[in-house]
C-alpha positions in Angstrom: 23.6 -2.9 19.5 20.8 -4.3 17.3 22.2 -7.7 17.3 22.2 -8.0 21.5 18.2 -6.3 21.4 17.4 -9.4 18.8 19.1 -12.2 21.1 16.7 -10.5 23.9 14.0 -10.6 22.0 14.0 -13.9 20.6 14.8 -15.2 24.4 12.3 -14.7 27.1 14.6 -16.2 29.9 17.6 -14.6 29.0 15.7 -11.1 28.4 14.7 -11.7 32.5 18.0 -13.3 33.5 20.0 -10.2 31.8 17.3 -7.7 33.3 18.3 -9.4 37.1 21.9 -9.0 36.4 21.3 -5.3 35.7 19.5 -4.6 39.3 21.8 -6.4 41.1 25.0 -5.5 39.5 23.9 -1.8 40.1 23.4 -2.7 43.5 26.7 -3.7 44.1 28.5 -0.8 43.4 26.4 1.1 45.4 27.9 -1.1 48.0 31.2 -0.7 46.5 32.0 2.9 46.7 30.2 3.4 50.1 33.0 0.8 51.5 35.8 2.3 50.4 34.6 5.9 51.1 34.2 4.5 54.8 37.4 3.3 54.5 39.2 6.6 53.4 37.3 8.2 56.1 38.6 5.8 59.0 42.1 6.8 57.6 43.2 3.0 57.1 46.3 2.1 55.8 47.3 1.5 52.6 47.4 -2.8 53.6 44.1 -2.7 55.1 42.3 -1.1 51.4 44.4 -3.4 50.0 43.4 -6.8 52.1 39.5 -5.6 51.8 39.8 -5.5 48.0 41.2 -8.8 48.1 38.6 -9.8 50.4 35.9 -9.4 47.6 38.0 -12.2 45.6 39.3 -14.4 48.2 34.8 -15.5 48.7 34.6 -16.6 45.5 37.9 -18.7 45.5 37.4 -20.8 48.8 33.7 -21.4 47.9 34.4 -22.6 43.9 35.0 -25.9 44.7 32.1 -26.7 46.5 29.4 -24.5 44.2 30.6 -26.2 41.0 29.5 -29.7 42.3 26.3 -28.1 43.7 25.3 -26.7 40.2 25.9 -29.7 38.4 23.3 -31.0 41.2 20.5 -28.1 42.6 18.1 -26.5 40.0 19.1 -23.2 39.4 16.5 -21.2 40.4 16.2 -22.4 43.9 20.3 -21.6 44.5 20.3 -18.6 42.7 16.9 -16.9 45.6 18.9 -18.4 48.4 22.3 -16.5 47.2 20.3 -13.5 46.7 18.6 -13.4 50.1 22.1 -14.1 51.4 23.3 -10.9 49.9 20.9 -8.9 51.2 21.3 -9.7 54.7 25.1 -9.6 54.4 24.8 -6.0 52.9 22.3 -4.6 55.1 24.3 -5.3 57.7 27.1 -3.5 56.7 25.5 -0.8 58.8 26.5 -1.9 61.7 30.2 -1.0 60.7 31.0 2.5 62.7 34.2 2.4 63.4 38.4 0.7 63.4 37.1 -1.6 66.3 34.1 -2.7 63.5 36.4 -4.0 60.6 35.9 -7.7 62.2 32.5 -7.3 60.8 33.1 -5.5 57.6 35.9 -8.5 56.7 32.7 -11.2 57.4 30.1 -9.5 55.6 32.4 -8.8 52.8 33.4 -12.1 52.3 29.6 -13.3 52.6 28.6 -10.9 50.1 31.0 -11.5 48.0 30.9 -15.0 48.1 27.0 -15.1 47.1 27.7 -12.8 44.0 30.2 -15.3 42.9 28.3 -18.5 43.8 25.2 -16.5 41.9 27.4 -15.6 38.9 29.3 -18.8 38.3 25.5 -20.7 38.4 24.3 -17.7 36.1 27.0 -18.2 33.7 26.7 -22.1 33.8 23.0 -21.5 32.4 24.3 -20.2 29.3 25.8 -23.1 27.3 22.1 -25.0 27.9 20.2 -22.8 26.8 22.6 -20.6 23.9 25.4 -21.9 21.3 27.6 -20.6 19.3 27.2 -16.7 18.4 24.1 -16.8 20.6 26.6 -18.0 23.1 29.1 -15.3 22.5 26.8 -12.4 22.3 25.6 -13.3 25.7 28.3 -13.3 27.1 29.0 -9.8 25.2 26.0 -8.5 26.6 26.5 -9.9 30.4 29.6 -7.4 30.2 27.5 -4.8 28.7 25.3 -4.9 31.7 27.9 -5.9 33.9 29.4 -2.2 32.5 26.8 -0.5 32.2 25.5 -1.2 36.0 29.3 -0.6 36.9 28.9 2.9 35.1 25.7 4.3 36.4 25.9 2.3 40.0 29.6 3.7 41.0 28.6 7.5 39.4 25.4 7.8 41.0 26.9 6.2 44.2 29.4 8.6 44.3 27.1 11.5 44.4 24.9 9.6 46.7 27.5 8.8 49.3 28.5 12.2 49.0 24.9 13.9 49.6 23.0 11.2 51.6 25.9 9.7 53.5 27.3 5.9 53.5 24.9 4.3 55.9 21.7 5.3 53.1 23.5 3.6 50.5 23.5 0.3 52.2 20.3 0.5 53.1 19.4 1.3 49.0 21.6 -1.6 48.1 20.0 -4.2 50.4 16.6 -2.9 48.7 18.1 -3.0 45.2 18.5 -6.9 45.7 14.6 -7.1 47.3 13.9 -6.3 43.6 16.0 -8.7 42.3 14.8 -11.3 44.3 11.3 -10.8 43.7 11.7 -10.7 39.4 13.6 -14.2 39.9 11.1 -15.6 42.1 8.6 -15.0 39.7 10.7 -16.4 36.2 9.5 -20.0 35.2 13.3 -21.7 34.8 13.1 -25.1 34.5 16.1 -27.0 33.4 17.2 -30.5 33.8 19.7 -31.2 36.2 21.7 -34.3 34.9 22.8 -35.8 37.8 24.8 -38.7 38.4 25.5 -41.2 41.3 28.8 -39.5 42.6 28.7 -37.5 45.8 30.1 -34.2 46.1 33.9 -35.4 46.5 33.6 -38.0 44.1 32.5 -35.2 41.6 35.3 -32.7 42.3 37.9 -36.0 41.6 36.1 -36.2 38.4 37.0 -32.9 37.1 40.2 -32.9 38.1 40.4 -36.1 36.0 38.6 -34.0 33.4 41.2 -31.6 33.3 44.0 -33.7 33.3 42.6 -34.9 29.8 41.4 -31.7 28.6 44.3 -29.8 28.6 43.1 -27.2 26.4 40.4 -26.2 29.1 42.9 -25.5 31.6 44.8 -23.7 29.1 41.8 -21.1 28.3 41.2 -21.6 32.3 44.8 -19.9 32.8 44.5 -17.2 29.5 40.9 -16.4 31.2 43.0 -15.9 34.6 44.9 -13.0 32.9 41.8 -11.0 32.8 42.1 -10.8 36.8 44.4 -8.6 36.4 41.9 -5.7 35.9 41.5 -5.8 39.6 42.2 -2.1 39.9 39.8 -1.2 43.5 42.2 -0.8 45.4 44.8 1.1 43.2 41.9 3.7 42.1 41.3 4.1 46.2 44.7 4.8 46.8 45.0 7.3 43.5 42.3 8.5 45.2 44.1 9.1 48.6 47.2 10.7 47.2 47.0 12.3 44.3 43.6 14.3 44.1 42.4 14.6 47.9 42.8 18.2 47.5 40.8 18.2 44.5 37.6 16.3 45.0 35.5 15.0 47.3 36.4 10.8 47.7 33.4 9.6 47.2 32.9 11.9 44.3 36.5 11.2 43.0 35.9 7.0 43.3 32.9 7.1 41.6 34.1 8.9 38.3 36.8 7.9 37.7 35.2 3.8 37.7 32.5 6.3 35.6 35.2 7.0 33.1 36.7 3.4 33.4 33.2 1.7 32.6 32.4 3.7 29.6 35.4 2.1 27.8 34.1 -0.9 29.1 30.6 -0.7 27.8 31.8 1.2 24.1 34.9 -1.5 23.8 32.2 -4.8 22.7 30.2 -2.7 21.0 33.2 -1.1 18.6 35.6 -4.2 18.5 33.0 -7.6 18.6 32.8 -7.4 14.4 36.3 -8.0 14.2 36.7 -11.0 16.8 39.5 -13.5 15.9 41.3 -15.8 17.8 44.3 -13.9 16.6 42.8 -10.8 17.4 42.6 -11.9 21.1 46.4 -11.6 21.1 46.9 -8.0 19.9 43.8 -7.0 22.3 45.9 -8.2 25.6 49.3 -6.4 24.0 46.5 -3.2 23.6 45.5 -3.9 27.4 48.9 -3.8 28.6 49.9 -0.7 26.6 46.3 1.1 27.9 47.1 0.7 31.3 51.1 1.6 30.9 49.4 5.0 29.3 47.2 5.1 32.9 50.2 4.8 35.3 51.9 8.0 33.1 48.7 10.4 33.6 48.0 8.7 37.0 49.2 12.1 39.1 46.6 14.4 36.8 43.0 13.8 37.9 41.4 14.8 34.6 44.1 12.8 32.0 43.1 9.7 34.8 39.7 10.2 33.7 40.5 9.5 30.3 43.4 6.8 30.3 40.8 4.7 32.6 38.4 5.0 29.2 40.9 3.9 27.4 41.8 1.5 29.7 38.3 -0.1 29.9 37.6 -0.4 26.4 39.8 -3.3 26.2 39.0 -5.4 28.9 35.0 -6.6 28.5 36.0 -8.0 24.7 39.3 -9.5 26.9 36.5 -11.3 29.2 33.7 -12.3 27.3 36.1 -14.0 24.9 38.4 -16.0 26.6 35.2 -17.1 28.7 33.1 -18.2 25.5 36.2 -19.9 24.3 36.6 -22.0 27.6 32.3 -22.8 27.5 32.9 -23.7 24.1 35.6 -26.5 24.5 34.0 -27.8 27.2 31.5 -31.2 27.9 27.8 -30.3 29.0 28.4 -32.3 32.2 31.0 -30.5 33.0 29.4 -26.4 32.6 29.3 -25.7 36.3 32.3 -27.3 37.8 34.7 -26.2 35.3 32.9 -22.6 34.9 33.6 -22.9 39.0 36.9 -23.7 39.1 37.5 -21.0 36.4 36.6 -18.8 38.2 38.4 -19.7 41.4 41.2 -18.9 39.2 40.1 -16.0 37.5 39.5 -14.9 41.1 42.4 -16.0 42.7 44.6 -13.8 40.0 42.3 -10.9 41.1 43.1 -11.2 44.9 46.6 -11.7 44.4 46.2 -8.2 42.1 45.0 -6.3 44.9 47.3 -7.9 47.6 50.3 -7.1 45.5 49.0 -3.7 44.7 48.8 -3.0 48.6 52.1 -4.7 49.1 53.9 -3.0 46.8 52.1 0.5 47.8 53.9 0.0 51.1 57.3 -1.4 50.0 58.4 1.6 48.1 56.6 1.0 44.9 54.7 4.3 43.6 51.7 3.5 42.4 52.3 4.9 38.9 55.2 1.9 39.2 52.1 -0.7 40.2 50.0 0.1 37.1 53.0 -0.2 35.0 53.9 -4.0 36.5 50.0 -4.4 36.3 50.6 -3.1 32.3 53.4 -6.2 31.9 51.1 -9.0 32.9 48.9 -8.1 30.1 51.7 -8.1 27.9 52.6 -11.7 29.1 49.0 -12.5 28.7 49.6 -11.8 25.0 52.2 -13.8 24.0 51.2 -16.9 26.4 48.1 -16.7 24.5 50.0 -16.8 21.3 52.1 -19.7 21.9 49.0 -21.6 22.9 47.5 -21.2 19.6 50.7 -22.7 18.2 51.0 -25.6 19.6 47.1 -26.5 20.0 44.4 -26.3 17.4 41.4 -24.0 18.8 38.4 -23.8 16.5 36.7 -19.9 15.9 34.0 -18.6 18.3 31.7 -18.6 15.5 32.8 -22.0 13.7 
């Protein structure tokens, strides 16, 4: 951990940057458990857990292709407070949602919410590259998942007991306030960066990246292998465990938030434990580890305590998964070029995790057990593995730390 204190404390603006992302992040899975604990409680089907899990993807893919042009165009700081007071309003709102006859509203504000944290992330993360390179680079990006973990960890286990004692209606209201805080520490951060902007207009700009990609093949490439990662999309499979295997055993809001608890601790040791031993090659075996983690899941699946610790397990794969194949992609990429093509990665890195948590409610309701879903879910890693293995045959892609 001493490395990631020294990048903070050598850098004023990512020490406040990385400090926002911790408020906010815990605010959002505040937000997170409260929704699905007032699904569970409406009795929904299993389609309808499904479709609002994919809902939390689907915002960021339809508004990627817009916000990547607008980066490369808006200072930062000015988007960033306008996505913020856009997800408070959309999340104190939620408490409006009573009811069946409500889940109009909770599919709107979902997908406003959600597509604000995206926007917000995708300009966050295009920030990076300008003001870090190299193993600066990397390590922030290490620690983003470290916070992105830890806030995962604390904000889903304390929700949990929250929900359970103060009811779901408090929890949105704590959220919305969660993101007043945020606000406020942004508004207050002296950011000035220069936006290099050039004489195309917005569709002009989008044709341009396309172009971009057609000659950087290698981006889209790490684009796709950063894709794989969506995969980890497990919401709506832990709701369901949830529903059918340990209803009897704990309370649902108390069940949902430790076992993403137990998930998010492998998540936050994983970087810490594997980062000295970060290869290219390494990447590979780490995906055909993922795969094999989440195969051991679908097994202990039907025990609520050997859940707990396959979903450590699983998690301590997946943040060294992310950061990586994301620093890879920022790396072999042109400074012009940061927040359209961080944008359009992560339309597709979203667009795999929507189609996760559709096919995990599809298949729920087709005949699949669920241990069956984590298994197919296992698989794709495995693919992940050796796609990412014949890519490093047939193209030359420099270290992390080169």
């Amino acid at each position: 951990m001493k490395k990631y204190i020294s990048l903070l404390r050598a850098n004023a603006v990512l020490r406040r940057l990385s400090t926002i992302q911790l408020i906010a992040y815990f605010g959002a899975w505040f937000s997170n458990v409260a929704i699905y604990t007032l699904l569970l409680d409406m009795n929904v089907s299993a389609g309808i857990v499904a479709f609002v899990a994919m809902l939390h993807f689907l915002a960021g893919v339809v508004q990627a292709p817009l916000s990547g042009s607008l980066i490369d165009s808006v200072k930062p700081k000015k988007l960033m407070l306008i996505l913020i007071v856009v997800e408070i309003f959309a999340t104190l709102f939620l408490i409006l949602v009573n009811g069946l006859n409500d889940l109009w509203l909770l599919y709107i504000l979902i997908f406003l919410k959600m597509a604000a944290a995206s926007f917000y992330f995708t300009t966050e993360m295009s920030l990076l590259p300008k003001i870090l390179q190299g193993d600066q680079l990397q390590r922030a990006n290490e620690l983003h998942s470290i916070i992105w973990s830890f806030s995962y960890t604390l904000g889903m286990a304390l929700s949990g007991f929250f929900v359970h004692y103060f009811g779901i209606t408090m929890a949105f209201i704590l959220d919305a306030t969660i993101f007043v805080g945020a606000f406020f520490m942004l508004f207050t951060l002296e950011l000035e960066l220069e936006v290099i902007k050039g004489e195309e207009n917005l569709l002009q700009m989008m044709r341009d990246t396309f172009s971009y990609l057609k000659k950087n093949t290698l981006a889209l490439h790490l684009m796709v292998l950063h894709a794989f990662v969506g995969l980890t999309a497990f919401d709506a499979l832990v709701a369901l465990m949830v529903d059918t295997y340990y209803a009897g055993i704990v309370a649902t809001a108390l069940a949902l938030g430790l076992l993403h608890s137990a998930r998010a601790l492998g998540l936050v040791i994983g970087p810490v434990v594997l980062s000295r031993y970060l290869s290219n090659q390494f990447i590979v075996y780490i995906f055909i580890a993922q795969g094999l983690a989440v195969m051991l899941w679908a097994y202990m699946m039907h025990d609520f305590y050997l859940s707990l610790l396959a979903s450590v397990i699983v998690g301590f794969f997946t943040t060294t998964l992310w950061s990586y194949t994301y620093t890879l992609l920022q790396k072999n990429i042109e400074p012009k070029y940061y927040g359209r093509i961080v944008a359009y990665n992560d339309m597709l890195f979203l667009s795999s995790a929507a189609f996760t948590s559709y096919m995990i409610g599809f298949l729920a309701t087709h005949n699949f057990s669920l241990k069956e879903v984590a298994f197919i879910m296992g698989v794709g890693f495995l693919i992940g593995g050796i796609y990412f293995q014949w890519v490093l045959k047939v193209r030359k892609i420099e270290e992390i730390s080169e």
